[in-house]
N, CA, C and O atoms as a Maestro MAE file, in Angstrom:
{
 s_m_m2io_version
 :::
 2.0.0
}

f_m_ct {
 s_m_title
 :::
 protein
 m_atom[200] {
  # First column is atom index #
  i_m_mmod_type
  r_m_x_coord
  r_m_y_coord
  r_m_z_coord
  i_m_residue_number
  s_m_chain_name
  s_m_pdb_residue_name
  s_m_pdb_atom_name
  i_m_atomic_number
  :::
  1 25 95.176 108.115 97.979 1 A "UNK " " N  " 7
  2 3 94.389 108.425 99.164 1 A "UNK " " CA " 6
  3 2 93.626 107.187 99.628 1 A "UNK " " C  " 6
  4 15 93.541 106.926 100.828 1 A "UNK " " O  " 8
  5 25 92.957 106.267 98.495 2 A "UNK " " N  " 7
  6 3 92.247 105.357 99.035 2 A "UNK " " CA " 6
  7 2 93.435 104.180 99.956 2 A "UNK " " C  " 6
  8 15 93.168 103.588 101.002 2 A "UNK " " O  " 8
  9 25 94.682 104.114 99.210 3 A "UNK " " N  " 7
  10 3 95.486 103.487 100.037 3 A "UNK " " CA " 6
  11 2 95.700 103.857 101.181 3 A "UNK " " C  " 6
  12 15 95.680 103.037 102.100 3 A "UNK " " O  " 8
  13 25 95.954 105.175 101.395 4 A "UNK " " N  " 7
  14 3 96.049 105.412 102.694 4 A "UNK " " CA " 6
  15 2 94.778 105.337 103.847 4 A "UNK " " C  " 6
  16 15 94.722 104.899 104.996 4 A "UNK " " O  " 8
  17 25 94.216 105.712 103.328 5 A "UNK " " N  " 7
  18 3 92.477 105.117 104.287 5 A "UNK " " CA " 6
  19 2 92.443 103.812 104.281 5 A "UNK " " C  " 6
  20 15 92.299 103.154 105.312 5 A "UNK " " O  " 8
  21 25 92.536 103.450 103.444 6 A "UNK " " N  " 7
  22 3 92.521 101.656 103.694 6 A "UNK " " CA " 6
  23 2 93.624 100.985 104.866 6 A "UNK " " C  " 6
  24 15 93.379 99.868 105.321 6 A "UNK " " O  " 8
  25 25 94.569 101.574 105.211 7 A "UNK " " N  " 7
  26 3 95.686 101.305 105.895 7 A "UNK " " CA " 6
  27 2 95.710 102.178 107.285 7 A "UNK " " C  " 6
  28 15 96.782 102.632 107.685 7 A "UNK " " O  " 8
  29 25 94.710 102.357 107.874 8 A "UNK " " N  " 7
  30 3 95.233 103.672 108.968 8 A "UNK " " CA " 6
  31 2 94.950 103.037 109.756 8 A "UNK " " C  " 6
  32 15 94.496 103.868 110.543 8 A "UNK " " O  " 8
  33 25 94.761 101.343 110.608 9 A "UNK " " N  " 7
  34 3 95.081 100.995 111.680 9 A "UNK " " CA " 6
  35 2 96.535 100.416 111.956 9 A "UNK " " C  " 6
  36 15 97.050 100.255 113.063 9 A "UNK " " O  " 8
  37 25 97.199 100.083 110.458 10 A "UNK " " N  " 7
  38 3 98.395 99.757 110.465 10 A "UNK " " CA " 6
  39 2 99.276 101.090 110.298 10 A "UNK " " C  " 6
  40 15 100.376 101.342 110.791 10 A "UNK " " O  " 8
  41 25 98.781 101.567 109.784 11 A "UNK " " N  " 7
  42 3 99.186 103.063 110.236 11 A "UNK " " CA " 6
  43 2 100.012 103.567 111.555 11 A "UNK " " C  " 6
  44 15 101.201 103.676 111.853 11 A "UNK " " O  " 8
  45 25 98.483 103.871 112.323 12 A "UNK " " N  " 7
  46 3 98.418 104.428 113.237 12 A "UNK " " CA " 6
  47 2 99.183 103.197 114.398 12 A "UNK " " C  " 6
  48 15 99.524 103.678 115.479 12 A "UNK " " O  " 8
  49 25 99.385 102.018 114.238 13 A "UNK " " N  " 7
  50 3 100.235 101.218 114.997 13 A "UNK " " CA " 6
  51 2 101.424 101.530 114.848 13 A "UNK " " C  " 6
  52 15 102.054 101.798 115.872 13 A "UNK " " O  " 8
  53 25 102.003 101.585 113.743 14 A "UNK " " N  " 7
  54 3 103.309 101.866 113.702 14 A "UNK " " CA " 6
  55 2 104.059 103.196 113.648 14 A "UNK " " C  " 6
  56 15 105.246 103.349 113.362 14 A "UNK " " O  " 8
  57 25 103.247 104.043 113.942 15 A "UNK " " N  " 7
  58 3 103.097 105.400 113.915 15 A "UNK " " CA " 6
  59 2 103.668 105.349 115.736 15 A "UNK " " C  " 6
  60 15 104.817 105.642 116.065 15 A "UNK " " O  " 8
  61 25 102.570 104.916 116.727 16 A "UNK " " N  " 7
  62 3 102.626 104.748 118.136 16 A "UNK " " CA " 6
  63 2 103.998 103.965 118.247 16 A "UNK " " C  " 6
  64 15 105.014 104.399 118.792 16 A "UNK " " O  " 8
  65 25 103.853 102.787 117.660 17 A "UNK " " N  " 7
  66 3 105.338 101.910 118.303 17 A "UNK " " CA " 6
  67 2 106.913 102.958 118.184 17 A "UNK " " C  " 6
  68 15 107.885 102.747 118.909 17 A "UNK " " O  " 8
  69 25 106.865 104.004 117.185 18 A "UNK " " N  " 7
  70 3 107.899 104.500 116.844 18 A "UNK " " CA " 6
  71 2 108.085 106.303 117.529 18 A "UNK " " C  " 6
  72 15 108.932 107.081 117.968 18 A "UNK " " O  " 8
  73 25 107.032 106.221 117.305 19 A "UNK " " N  " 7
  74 3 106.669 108.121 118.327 19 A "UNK " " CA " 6
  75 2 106.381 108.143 119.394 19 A "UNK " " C  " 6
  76 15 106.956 108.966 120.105 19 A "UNK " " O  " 8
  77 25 105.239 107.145 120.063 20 A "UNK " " N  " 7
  78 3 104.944 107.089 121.196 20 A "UNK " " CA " 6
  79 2 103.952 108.053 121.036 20 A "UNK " " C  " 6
  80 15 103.338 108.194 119.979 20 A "UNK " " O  " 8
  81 25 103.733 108.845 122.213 21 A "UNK " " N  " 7
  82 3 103.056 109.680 122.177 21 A "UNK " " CA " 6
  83 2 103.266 111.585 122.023 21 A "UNK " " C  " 6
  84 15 102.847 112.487 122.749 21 A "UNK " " O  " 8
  85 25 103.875 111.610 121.088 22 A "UNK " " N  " 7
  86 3 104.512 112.467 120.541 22 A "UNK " " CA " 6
  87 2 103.348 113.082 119.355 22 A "UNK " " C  " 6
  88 15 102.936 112.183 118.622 22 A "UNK " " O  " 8
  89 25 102.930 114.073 119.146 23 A "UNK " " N  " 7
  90 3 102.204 114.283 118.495 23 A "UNK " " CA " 6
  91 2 102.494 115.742 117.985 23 A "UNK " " C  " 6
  92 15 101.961 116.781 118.375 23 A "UNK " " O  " 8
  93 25 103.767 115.530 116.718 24 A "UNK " " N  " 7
  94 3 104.477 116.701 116.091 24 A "UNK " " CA " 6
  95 2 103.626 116.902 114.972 24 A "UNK " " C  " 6
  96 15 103.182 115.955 114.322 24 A "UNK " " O  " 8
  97 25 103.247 118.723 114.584 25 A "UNK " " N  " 7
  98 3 102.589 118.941 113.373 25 A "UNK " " CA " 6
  99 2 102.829 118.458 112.257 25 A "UNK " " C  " 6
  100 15 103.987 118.527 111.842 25 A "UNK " " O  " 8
  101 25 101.851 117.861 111.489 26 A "UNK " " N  " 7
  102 3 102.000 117.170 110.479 26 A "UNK " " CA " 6
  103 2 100.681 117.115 109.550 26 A "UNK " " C  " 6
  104 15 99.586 117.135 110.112 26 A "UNK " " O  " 8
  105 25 100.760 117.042 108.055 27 A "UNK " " N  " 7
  106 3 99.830 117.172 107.105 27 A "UNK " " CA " 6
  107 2 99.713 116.511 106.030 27 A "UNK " " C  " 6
  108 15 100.697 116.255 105.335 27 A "UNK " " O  " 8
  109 25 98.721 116.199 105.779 28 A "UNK " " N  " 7
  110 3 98.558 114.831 104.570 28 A "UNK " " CA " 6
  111 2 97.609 115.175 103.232 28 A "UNK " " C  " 6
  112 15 96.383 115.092 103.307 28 A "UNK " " O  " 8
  113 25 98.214 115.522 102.150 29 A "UNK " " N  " 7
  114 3 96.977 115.728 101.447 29 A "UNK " " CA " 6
  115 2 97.395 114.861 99.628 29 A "UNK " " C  " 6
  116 15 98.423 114.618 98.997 29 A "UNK " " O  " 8
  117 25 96.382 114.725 99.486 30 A "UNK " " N  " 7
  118 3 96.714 113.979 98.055 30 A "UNK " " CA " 6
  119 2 97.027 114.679 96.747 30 A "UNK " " C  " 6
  120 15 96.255 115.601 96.485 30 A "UNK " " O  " 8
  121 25 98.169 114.399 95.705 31 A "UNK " " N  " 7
  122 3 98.161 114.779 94.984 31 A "UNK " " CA " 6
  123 2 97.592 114.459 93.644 31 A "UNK " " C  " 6
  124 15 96.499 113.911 93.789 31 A "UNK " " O  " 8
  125 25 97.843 114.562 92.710 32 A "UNK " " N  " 7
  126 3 97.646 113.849 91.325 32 A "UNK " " CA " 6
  127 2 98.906 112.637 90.756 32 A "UNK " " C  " 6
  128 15 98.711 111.468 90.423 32 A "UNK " " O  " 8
  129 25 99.925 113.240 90.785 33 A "UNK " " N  " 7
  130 3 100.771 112.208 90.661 33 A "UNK " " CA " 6
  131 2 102.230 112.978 91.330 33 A "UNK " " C  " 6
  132 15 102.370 114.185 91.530 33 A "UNK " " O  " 8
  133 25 103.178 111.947 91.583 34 A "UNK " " N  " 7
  134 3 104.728 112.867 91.395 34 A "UNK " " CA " 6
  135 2 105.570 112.607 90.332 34 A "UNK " " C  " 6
  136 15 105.316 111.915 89.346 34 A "UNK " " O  " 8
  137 25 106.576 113.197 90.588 35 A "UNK " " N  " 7
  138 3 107.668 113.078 89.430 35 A "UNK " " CA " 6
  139 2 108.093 111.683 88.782 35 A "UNK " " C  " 6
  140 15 108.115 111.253 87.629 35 A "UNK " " O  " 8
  141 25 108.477 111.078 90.249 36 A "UNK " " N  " 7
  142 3 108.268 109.648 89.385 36 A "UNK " " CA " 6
  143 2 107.817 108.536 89.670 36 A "UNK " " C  " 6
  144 15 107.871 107.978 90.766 36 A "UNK " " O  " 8
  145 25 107.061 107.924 88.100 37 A "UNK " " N  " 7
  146 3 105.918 107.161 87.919 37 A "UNK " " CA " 6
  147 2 106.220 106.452 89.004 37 A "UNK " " C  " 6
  148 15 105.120 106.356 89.549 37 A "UNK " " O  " 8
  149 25 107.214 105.725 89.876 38 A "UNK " " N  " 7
  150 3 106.546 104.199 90.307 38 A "UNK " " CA " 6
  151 2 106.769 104.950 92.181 38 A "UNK " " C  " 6
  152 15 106.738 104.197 93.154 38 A "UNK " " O  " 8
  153 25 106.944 106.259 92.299 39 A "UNK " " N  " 7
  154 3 106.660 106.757 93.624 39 A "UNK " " CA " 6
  155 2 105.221 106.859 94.091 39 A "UNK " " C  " 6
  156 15 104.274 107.403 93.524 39 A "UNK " " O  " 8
  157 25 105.261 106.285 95.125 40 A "UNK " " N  " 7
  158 3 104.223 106.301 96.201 40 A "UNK " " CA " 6
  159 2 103.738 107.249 97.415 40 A "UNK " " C  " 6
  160 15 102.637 107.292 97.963 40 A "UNK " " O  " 8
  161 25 105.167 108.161 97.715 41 A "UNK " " N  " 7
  162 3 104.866 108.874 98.578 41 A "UNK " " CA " 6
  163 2 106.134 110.377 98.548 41 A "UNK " " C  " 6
  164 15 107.305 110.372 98.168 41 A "UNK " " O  " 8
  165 25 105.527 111.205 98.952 42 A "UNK " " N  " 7
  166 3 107.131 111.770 99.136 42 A "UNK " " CA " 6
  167 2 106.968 112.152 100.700 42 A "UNK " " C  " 6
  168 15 105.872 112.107 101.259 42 A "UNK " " O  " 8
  169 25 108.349 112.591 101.455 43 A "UNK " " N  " 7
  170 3 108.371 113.158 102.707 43 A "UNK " " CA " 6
  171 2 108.649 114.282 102.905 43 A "UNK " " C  " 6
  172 15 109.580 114.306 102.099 43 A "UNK " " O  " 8
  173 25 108.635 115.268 103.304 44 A "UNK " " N  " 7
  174 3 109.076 116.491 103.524 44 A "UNK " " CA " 6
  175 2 109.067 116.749 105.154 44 A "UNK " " C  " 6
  176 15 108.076 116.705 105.884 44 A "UNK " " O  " 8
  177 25 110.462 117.037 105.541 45 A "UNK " " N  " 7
  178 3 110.481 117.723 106.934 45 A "UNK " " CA " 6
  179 2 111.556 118.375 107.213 45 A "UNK " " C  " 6
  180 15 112.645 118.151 106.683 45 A "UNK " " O  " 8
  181 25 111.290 119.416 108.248 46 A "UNK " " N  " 7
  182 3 111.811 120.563 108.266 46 A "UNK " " CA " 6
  183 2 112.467 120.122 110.153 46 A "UNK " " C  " 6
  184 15 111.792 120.074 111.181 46 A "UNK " " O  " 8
  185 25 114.212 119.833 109.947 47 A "UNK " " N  " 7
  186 3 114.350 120.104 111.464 47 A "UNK " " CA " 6
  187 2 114.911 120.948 111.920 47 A "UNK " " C  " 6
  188 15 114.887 121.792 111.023 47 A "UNK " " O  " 8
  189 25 115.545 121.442 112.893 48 A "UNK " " N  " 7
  190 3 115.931 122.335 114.014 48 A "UNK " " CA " 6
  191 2 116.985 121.742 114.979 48 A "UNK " " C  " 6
  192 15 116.688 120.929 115.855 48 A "UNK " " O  " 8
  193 25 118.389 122.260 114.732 49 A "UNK " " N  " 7
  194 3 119.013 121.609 115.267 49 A "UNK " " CA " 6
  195 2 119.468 123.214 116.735 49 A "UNK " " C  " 6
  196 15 119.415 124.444 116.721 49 A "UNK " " O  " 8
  197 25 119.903 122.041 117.834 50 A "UNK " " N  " 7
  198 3 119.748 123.349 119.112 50 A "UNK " " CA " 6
  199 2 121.241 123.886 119.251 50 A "UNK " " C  " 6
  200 15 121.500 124.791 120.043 50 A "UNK " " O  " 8
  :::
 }
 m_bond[199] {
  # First column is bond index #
  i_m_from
  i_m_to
  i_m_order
  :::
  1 1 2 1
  2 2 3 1
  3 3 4 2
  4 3 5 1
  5 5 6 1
  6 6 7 1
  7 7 8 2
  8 7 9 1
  9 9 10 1
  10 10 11 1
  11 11 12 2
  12 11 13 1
  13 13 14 1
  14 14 15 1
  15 15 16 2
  16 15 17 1
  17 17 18 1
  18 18 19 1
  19 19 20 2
  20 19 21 1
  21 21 22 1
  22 22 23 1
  23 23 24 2
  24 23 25 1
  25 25 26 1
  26 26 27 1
  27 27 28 2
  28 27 29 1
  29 29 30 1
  30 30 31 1
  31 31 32 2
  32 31 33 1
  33 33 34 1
  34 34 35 1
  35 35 36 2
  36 35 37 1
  37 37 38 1
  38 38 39 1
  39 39 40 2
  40 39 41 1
  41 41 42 1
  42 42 43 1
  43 43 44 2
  44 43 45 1
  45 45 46 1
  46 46 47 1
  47 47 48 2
  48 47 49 1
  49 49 50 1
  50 50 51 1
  51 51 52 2
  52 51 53 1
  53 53 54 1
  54 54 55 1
  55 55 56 2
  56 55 57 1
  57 57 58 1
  58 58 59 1
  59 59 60 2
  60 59 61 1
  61 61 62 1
  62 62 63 1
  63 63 64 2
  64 63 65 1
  65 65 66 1
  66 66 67 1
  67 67 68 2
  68 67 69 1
  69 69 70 1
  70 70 71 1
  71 71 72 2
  72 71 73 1
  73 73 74 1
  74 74 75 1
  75 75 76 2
  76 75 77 1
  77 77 78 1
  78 78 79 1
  79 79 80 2
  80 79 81 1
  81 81 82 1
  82 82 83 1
  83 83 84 2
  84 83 85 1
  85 85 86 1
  86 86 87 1
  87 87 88 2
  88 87 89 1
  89 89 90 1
  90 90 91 1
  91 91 92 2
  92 91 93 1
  93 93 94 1
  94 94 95 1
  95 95 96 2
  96 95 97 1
  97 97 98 1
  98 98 99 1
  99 99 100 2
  100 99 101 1
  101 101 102 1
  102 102 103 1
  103 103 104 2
  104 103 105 1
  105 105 106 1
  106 106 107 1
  107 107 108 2
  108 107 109 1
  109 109 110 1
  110 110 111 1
  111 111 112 2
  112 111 113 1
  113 113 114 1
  114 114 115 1
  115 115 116 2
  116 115 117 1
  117 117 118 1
  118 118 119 1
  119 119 120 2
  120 119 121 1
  121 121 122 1
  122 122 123 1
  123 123 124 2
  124 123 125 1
  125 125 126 1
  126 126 127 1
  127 127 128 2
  128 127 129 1
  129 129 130 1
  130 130 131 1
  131 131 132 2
  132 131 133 1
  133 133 134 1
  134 134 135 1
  135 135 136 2
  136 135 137 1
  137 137 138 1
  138 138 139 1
  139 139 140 2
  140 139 141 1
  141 141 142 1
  142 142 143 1
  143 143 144 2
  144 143 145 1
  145 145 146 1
  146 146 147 1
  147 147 148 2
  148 147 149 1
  149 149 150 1
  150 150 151 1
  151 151 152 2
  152 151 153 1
  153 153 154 1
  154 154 155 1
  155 155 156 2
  156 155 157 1
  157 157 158 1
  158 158 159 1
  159 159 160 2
  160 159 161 1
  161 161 162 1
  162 162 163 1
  163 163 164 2
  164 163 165 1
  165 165 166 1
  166 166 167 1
  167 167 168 2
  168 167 169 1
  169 169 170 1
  170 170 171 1
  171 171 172 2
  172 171 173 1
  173 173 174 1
  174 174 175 1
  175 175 176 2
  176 175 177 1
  177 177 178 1
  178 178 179 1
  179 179 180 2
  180 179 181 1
  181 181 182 1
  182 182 183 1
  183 183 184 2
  184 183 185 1
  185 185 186 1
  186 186 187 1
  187 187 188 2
  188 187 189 1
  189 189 190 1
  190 190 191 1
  191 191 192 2
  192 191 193 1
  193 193 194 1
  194 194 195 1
  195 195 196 2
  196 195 197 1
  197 197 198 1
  198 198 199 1
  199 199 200 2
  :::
 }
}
């Protein structure tokens, strides 16, 4: 978590350069650890094809 607070103008730049202004639901919360040791993040998303 502290990494990610430490990082949220580079963040939020590259967040804009790639979405624009697109602002799809999304949620961030910290865990304790994951499965494996040298992971940093995981992703999870759910799409919808038409």
């Amino acid at each position: 978590m502290d990494e990610y607070l430490g990082e949220l103008a580079a963040l939020g730049a590259a967040y804009r350069e790639i979405m624009g202004r697109h602002f799809p639901a999304m949620a961030v919360v910290e865990v304790g650890r994951l499965v494996e040791p040298q992971a940093r993040l995981e992703i999870e998303a759910t799409a919808v094809l038409p």
